[in-house]
N, C-alpha and C positions, 0 to 999 in steps of 0.2 A: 510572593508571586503576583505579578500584574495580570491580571485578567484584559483579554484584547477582546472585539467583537465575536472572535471566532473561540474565545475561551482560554484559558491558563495556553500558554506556547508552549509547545510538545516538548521542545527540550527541557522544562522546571516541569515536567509531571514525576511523577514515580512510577516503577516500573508497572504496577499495577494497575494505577492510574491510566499511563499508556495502551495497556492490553485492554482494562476495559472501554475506554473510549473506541478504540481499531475494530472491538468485536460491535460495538454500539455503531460504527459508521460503515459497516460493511453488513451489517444488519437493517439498516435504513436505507442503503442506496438504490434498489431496483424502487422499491417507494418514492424517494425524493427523483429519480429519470425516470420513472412514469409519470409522475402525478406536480411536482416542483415547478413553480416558478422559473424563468429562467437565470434569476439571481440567484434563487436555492441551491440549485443546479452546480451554479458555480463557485459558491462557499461549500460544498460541500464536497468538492471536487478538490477545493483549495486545504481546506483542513482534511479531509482525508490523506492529500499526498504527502501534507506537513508529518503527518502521524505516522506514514508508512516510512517516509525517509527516518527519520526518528528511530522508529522499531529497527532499521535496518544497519542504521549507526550502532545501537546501541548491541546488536543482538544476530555481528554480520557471521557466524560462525553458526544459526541457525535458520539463516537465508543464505546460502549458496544454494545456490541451481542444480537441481538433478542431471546428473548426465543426460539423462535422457527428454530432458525439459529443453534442450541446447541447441539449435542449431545442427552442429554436429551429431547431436542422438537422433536428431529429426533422420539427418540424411540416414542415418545407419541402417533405424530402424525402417527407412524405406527403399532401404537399397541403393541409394543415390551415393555418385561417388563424394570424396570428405571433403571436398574443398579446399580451399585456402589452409595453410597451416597455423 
């Protein structure tokens, strides 16, 4: 495994490896947009979204969207009519 600047690349981690790094960068982010550089800022922006797309290849059958997360659930649950089909 080549380690790059921003660390091993999301796709050659293990799944574990994966989860805890995601819970480690969503654990530091209001940290690094408060307080970050604005390089930090944007490594950390870059490997996080590296890691989320990652997590979401690997693992798309535990990231689908709640209905009611959707566009569609939005209007329902606000009474708005469904829109487009």
């Amino acid at each position: 495994m080549a380690a790059t600047k921003l660390g091993i690349p999301a796709r050659q981690l293990t799944d574990q490896a994966l989860n805890r790094q995601l819970r480690t960068m969503w654990a530091t982010r209001e940290e690094t947009v408060l307080h970050g550089a604005s390089n930090a800022i944007a490594r950390h922006t870059y490997r996080m979204l590296e890691l989320e797309f990652e997590y979401i290849a690997r693992f798309s059958s535990e990231t689908t969207p709640s209905p009611g997360r959707t566009r569609r659930g939005s209007r329902a649950r606000s009474g708005q009519p469904r829109g487009r089909r």
